[in-house]
Structure formats: structure tokens, C-alpha cells
HTML snippet that shows the backbone in 3Dmol.js (N, CA, C, O; Angstrom):
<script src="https://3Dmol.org/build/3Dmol-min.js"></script>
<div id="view" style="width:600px;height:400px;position:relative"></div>
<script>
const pdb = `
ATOM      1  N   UNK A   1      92.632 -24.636  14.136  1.00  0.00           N
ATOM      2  CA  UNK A   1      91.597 -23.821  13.506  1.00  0.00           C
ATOM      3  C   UNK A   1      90.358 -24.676  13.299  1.00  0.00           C
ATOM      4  O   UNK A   1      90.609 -25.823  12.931  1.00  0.00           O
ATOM      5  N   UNK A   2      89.492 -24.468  13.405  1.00  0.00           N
ATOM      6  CA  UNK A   2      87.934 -24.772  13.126  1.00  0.00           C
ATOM      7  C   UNK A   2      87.403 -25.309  11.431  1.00  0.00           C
ATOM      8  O   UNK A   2      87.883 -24.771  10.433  1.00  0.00           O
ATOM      9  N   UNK A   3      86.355 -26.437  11.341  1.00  0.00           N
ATOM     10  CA  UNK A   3      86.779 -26.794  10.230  1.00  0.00           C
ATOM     11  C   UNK A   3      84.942 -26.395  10.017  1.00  0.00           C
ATOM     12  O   UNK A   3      84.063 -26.475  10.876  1.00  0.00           O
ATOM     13  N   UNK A   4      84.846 -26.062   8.907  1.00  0.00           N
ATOM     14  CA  UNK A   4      83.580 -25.547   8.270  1.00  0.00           C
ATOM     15  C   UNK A   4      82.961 -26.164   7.249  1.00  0.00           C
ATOM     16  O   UNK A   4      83.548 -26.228   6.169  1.00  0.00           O
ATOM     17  N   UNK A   5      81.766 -26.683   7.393  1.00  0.00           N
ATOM     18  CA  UNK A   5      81.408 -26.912   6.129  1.00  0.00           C
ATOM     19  C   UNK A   5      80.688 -25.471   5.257  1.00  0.00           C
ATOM     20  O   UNK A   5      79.914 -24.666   5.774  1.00  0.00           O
ATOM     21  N   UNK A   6      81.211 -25.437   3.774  1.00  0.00           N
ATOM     22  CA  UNK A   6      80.726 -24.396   3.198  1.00  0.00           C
ATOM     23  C   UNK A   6      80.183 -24.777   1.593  1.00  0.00           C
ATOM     24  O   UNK A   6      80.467 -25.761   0.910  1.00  0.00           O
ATOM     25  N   UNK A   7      79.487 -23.860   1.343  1.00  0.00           N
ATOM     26  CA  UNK A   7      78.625 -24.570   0.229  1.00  0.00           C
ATOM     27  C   UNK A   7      79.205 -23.388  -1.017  1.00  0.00           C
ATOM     28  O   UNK A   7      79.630 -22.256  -0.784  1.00  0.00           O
ATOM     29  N   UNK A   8      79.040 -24.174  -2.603  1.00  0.00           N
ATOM     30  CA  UNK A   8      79.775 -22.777  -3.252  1.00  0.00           C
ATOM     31  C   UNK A   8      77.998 -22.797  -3.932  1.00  0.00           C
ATOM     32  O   UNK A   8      77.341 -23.764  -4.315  1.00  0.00           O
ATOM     33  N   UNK A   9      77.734 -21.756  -3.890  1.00  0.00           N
ATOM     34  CA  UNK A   9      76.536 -21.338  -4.106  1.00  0.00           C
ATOM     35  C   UNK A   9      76.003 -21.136  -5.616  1.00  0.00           C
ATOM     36  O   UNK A   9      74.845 -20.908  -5.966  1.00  0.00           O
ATOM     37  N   UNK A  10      77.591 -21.335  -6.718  1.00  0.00           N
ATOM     38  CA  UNK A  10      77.338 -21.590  -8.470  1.00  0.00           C
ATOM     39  C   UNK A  10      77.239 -23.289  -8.633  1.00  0.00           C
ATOM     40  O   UNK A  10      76.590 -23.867  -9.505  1.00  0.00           O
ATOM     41  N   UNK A  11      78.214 -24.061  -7.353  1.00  0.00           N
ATOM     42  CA  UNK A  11      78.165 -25.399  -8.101  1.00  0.00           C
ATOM     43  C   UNK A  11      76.864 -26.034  -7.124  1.00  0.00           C
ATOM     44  O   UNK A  11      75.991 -26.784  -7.561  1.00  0.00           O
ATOM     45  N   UNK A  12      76.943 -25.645  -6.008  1.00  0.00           N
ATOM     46  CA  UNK A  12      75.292 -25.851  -5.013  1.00  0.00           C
ATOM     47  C   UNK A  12      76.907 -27.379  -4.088  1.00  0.00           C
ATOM     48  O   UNK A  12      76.523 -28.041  -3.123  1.00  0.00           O
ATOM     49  N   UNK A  13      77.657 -27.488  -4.352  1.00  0.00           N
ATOM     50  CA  UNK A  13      78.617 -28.332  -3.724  1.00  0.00           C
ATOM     51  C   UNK A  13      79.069 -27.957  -2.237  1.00  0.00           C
ATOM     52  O   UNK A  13      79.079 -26.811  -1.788  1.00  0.00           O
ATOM     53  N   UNK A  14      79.421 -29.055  -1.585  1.00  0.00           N
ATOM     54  CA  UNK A  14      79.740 -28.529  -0.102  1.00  0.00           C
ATOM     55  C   UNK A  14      81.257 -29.014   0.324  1.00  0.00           C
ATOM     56  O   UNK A  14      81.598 -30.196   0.371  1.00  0.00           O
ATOM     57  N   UNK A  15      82.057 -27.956   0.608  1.00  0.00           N
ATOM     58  CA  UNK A  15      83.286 -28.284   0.876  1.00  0.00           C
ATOM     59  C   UNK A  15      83.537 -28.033   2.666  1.00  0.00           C
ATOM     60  O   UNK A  15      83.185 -27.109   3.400  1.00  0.00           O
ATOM     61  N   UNK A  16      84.217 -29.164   2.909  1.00  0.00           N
ATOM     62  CA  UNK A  16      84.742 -28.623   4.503  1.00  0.00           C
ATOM     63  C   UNK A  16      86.185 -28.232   4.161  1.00  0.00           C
ATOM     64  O   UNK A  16      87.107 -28.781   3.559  1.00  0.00           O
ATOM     65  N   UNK A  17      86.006 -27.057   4.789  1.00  0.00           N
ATOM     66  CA  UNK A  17      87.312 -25.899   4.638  1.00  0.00           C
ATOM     67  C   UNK A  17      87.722 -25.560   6.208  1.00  0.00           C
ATOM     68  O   UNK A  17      86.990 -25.123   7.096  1.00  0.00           O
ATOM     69  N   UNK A  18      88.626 -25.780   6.244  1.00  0.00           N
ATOM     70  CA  UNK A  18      89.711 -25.358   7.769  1.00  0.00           C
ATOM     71  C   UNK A  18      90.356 -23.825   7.730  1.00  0.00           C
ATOM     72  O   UNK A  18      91.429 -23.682   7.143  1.00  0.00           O
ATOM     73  N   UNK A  19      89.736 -22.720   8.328  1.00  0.00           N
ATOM     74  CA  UNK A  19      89.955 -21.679   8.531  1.00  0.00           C
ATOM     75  C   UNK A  19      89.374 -20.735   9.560  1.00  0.00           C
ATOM     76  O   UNK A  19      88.286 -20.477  10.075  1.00  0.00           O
ATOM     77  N   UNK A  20      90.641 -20.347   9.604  1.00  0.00           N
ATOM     78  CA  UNK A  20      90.556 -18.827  10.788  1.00  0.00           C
ATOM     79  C   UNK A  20      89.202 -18.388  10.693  1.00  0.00           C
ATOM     80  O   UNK A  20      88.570 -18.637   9.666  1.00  0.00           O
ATOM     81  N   UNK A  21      88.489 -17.536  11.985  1.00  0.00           N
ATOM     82  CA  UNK A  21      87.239 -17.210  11.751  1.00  0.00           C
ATOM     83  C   UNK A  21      87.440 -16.138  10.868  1.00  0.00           C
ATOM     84  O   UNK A  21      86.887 -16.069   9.770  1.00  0.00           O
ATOM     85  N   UNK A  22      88.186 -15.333  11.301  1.00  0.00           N
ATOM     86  CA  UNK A  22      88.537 -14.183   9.420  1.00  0.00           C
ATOM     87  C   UNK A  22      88.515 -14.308   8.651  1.00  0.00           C
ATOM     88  O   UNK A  22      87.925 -13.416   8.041  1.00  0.00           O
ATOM     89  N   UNK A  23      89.115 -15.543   7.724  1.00  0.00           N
ATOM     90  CA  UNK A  23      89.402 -16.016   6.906  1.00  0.00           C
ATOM     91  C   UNK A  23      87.776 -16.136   6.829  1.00  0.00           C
ATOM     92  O   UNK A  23      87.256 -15.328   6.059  1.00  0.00           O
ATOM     93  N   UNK A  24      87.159 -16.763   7.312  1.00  0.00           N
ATOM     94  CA  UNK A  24      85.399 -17.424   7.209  1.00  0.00           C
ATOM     95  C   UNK A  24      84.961 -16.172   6.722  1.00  0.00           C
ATOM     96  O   UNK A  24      84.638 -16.148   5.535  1.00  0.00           O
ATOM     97  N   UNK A  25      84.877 -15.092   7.396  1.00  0.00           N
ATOM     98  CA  UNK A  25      84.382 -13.832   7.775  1.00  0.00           C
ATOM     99  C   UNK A  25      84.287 -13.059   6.056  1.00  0.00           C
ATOM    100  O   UNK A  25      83.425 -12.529   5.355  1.00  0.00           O
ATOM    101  N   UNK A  26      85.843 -13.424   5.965  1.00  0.00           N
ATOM    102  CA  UNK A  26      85.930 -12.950   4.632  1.00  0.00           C
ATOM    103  C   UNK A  26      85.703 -13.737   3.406  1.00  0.00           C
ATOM    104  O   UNK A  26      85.922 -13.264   2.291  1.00  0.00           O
ATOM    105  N   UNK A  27      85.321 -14.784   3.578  1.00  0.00           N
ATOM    106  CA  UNK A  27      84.869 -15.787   2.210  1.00  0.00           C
ATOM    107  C   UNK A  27      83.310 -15.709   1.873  1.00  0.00           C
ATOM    108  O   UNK A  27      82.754 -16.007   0.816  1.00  0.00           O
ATOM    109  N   UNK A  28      82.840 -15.300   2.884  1.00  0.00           N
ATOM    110  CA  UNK A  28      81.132 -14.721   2.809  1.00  0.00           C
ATOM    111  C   UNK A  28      80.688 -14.149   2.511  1.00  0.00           C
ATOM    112  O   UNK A  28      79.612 -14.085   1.916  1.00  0.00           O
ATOM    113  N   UNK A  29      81.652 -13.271   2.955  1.00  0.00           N
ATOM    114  CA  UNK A  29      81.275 -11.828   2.030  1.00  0.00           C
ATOM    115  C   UNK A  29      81.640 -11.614   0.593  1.00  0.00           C
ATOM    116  O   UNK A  29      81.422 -10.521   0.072  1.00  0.00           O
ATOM    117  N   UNK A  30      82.141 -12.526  -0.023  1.00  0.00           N
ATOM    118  CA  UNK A  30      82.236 -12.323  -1.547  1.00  0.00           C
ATOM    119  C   UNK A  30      81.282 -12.782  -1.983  1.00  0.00           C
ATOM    120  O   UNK A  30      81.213 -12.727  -3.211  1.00  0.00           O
ATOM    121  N   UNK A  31      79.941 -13.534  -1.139  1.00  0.00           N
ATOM    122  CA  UNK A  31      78.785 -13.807  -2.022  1.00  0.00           C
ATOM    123  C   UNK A  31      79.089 -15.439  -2.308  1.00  0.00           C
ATOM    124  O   UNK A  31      78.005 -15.989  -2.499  1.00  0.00           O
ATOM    125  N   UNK A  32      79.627 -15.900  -2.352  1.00  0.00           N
ATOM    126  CA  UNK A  32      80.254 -17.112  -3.545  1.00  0.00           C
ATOM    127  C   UNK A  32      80.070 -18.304  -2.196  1.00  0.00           C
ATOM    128  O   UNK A  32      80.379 -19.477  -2.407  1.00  0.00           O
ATOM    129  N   UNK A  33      79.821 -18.094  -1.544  1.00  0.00           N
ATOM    130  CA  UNK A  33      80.109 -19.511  -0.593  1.00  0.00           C
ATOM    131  C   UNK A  33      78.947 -18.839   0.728  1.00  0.00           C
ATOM    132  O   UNK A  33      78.820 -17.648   1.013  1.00  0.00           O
ATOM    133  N   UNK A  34      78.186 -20.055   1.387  1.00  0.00           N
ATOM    134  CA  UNK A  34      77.322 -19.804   2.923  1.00  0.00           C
ATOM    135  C   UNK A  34      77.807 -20.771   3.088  1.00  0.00           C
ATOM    136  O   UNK A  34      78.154 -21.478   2.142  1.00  0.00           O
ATOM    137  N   UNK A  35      77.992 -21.123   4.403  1.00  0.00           N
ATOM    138  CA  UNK A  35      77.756 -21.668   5.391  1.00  0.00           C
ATOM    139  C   UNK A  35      76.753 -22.689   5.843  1.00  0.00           C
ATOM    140  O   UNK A  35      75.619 -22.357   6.191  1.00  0.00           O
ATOM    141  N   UNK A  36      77.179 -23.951   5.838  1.00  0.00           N
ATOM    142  CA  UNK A  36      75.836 -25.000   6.204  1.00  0.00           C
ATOM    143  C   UNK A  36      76.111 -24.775   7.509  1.00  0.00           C
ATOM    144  O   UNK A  36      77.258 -24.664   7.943  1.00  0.00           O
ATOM    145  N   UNK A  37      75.224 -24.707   8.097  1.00  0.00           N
ATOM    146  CA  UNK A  37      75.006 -25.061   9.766  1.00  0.00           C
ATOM    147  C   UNK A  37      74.438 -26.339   9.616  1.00  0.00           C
ATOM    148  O   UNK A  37      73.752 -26.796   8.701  1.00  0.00           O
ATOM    149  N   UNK A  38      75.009 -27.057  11.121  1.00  0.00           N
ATOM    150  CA  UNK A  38      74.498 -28.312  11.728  1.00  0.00           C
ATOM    151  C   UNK A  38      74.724 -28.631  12.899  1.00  0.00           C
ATOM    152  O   UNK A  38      75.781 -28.216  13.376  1.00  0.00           O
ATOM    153  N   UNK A  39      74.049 -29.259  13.544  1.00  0.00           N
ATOM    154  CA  UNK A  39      73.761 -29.255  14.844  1.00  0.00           C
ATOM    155  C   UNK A  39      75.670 -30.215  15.590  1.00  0.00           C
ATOM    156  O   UNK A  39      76.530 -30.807  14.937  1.00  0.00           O
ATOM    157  N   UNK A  40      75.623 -30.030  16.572  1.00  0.00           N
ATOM    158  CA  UNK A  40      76.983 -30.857  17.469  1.00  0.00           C
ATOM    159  C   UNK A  40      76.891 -31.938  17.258  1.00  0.00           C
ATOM    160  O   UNK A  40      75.800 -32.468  17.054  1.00  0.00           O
ATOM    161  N   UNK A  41      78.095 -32.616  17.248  1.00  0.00           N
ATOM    162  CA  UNK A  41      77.711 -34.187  17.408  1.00  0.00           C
ATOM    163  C   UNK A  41      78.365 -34.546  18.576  1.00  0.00           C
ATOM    164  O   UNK A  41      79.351 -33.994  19.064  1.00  0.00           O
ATOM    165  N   UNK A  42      77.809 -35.420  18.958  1.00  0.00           N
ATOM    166  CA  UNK A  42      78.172 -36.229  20.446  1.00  0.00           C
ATOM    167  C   UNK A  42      78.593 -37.377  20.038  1.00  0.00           C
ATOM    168  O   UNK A  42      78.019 -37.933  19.102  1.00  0.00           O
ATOM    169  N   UNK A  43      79.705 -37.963  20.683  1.00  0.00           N
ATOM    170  CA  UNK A  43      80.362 -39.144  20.953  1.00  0.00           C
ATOM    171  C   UNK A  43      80.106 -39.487  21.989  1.00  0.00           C
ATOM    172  O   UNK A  43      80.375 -38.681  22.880  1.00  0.00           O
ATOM    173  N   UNK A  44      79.507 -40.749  22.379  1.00  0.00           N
ATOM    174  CA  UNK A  44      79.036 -41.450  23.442  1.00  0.00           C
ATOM    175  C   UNK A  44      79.815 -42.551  23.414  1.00  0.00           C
ATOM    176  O   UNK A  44      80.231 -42.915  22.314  1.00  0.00           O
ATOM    177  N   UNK A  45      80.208 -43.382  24.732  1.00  0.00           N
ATOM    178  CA  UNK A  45      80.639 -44.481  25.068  1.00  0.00           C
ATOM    179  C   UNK A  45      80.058 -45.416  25.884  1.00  0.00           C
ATOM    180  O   UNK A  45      79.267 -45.006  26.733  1.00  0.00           O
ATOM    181  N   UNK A  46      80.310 -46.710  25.792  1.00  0.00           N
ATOM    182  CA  UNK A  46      79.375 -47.606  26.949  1.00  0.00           C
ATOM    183  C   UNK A  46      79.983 -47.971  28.246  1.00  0.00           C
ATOM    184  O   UNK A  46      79.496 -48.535  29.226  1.00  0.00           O
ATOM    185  N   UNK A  47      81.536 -47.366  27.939  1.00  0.00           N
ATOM    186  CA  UNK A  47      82.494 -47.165  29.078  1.00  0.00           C
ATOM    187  C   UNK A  47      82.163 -45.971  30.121  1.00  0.00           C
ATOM    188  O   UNK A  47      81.704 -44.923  29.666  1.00  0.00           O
ATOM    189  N   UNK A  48      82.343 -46.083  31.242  1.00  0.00           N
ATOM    190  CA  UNK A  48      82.254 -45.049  32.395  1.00  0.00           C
ATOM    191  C   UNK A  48      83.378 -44.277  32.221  1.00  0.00           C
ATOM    192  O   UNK A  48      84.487 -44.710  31.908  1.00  0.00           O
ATOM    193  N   UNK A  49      83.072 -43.079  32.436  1.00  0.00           N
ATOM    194  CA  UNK A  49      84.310 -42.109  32.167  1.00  0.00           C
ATOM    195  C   UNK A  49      85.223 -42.554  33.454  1.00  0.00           C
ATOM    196  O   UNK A  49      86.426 -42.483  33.202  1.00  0.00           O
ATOM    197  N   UNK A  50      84.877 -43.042  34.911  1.00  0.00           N
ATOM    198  CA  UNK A  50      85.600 -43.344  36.121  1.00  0.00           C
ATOM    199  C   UNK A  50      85.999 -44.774  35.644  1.00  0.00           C
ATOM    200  O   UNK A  50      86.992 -45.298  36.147  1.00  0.00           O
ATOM    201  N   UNK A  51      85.323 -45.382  34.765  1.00  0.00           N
ATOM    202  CA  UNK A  51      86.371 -46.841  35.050  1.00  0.00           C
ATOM    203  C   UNK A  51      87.507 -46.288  33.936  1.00  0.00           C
ATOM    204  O   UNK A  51      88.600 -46.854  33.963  1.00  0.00           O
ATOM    205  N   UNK A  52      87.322 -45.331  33.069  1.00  0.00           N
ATOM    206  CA  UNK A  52      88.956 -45.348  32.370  1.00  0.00           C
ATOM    207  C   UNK A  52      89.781 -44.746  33.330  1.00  0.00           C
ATOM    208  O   UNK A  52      90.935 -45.154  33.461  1.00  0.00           O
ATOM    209  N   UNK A  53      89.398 -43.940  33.938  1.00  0.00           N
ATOM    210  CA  UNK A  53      89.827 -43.112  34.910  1.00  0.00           C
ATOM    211  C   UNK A  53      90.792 -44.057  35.517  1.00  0.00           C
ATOM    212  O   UNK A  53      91.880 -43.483  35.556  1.00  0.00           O
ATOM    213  N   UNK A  54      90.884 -45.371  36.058  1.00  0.00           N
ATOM    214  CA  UNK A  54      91.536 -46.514  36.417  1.00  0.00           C
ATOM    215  C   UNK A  54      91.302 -45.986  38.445  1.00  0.00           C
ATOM    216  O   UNK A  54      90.859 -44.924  38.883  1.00  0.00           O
ATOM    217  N   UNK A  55      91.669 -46.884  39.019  1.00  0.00           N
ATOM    218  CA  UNK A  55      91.831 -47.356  40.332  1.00  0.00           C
ATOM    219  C   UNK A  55      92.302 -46.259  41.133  1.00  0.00           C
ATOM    220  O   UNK A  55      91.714 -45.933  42.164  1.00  0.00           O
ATOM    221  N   UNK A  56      93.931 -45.330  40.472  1.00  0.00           N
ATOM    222  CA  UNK A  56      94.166 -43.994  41.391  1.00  0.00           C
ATOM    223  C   UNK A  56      92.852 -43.386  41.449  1.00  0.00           C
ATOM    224  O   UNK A  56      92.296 -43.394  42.547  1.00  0.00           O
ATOM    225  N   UNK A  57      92.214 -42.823  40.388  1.00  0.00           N
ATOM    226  CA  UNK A  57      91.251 -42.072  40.262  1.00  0.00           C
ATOM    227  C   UNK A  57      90.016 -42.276  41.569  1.00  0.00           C
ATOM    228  O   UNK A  57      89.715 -41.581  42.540  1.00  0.00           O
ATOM    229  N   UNK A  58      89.542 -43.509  41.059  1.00  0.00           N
ATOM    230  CA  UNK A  58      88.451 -43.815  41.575  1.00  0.00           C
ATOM    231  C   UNK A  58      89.185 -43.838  43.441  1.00  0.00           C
ATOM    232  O   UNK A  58      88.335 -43.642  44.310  1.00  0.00           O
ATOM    233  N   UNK A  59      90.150 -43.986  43.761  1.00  0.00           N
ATOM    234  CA  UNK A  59      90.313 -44.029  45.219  1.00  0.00           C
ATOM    235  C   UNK A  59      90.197 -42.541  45.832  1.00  0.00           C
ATOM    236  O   UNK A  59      89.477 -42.137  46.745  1.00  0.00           O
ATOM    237  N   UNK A  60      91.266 -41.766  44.930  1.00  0.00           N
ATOM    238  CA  UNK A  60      91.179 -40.202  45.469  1.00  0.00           C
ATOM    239  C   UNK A  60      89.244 -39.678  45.549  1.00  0.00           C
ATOM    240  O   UNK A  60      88.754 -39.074  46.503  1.00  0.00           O
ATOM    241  N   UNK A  61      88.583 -40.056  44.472  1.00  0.00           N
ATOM    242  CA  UNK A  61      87.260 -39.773  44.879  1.00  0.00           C
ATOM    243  C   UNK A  61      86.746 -40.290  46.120  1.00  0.00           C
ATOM    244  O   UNK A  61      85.908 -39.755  46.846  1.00  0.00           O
ATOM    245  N   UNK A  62      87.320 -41.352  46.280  1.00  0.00           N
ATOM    246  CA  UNK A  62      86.625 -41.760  47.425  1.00  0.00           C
ATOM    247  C   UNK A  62      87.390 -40.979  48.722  1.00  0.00           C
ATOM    248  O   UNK A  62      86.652 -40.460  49.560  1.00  0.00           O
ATOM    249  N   UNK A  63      88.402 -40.918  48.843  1.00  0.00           N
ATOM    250  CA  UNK A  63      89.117 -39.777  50.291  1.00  0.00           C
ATOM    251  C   UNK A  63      88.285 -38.677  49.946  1.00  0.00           C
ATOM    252  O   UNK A  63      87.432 -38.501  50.815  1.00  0.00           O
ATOM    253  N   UNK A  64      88.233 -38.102  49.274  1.00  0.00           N
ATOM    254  CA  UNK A  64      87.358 -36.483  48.943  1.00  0.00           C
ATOM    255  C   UNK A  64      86.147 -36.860  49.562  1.00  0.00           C
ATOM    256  O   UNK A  64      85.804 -36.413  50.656  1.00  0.00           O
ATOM    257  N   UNK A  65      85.447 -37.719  48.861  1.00  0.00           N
ATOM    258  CA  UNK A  65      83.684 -37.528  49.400  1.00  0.00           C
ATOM    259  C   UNK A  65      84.254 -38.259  50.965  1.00  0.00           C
ATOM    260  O   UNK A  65      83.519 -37.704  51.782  1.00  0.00           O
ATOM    261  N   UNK A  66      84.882 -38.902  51.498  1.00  0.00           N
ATOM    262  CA  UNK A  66      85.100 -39.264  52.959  1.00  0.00           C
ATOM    263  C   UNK A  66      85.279 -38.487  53.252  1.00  0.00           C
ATOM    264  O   UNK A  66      84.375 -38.131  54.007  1.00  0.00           O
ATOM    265  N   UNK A  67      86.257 -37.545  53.126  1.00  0.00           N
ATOM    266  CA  UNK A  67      86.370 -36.541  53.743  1.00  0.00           C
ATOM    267  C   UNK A  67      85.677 -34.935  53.628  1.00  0.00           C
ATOM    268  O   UNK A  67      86.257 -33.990  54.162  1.00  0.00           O
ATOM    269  N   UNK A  68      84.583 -34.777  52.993  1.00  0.00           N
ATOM    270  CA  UNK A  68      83.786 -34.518  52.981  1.00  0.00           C
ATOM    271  C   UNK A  68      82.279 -34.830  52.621  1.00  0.00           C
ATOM    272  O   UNK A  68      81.879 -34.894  51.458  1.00  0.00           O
ATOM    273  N   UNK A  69      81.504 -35.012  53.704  1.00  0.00           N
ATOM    274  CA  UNK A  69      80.212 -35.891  54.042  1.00  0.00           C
ATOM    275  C   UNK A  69      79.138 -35.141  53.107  1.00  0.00           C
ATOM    276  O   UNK A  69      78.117 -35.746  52.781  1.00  0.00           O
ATOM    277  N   UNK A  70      79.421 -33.528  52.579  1.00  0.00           N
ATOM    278  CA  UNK A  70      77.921 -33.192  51.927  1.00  0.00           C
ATOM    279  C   UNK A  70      78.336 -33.358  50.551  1.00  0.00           C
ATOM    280  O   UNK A  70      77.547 -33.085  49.647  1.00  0.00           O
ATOM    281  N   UNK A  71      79.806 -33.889  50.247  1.00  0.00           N
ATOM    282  CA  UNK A  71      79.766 -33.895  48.812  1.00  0.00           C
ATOM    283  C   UNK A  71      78.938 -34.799  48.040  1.00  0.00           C
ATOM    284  O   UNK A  71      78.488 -35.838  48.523  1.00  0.00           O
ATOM    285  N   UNK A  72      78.663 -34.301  46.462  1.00  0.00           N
ATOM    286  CA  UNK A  72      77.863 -35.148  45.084  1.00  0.00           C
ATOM    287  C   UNK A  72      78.347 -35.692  44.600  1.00  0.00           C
ATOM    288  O   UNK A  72      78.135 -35.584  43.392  1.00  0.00           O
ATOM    289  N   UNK A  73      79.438 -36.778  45.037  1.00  0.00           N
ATOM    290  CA  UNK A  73      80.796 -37.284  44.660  1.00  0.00           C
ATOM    291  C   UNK A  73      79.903 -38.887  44.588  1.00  0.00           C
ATOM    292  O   UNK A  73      79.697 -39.508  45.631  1.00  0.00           O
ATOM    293  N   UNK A  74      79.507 -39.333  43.443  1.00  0.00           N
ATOM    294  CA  UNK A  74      78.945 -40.655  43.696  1.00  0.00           C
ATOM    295  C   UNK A  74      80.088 -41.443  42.840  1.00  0.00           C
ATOM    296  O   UNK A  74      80.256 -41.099  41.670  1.00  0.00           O
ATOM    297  N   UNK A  75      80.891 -42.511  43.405  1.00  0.00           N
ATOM    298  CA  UNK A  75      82.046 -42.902  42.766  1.00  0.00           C
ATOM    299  C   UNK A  75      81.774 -44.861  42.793  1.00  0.00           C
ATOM    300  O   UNK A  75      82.618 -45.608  42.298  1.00  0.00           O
TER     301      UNK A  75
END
`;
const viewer = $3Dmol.createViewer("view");
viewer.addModel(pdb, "pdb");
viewer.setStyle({}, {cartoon: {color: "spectrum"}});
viewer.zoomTo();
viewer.render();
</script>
């Protein structure tokens, strides 16, 4: 289930709450709690997603784009 941050709108406090979108659906509508929105967060690495990928990986890319010449397969 999806985890939410929600605000209670008497204490102005923000709780992250884990619930069904129904469950959400229906806690809103009593008035007593919104919803903070915030933007995605991204996890970035300085690792190549192909070098974890290890050695099988990176070889089968390479038979694919060999064996096909118009592929966007840069490995």
C-alpha cells in the first residue's frame, strides 16, 4: 500500500500514514486531515546500471546489437 504524508489540520502536524487509496479517500472527507503533496524523489547512482548488470548482461547486449545493425543498443 502507498504511504502518504497527511497533515491533521487542528494540530497543523504531519503524519505519514500507509493506506489503501479508500482508506485515503475516506480520511478527507471527514475534513480533519489534507494531504501534503510533494514532488518524486529520485535515487541516483554513480554506478552504471550495465556494470551491475555484470558480464552475462553486458555480452547478450552485445549479440543483440550484432545481430542487429540498426539497433540503439550502446553497451
Amino acid at each position: 500500500m502507498p504511504s502518504y504524508t497527511m497533515i491533521n489540520l487542528e494540530t497543523n502536524q504531519e503524519e505519514e500514514m500507509v493506506l489503501s487509496l479508500s482508506e485515503r479517500e475516506e480520511l478527507l472527507k471527514t475534513g480533519k486531515y489534507k494531504q501534503k503533496l510533494s514532488t518524486a524523489k529520485f535515487v541516483s547512482s554513480t554506478t552504471s546500471t550495465l556494470r551491475k548488470a555484470g558480464g552475462e548482461w553486458n555480452n547478450f547486449l552485445s549479440k543483440v546489437k550484432k545481430d542487429h545493425p540498426g539497433s540503439t543498443i550502446n553497451n
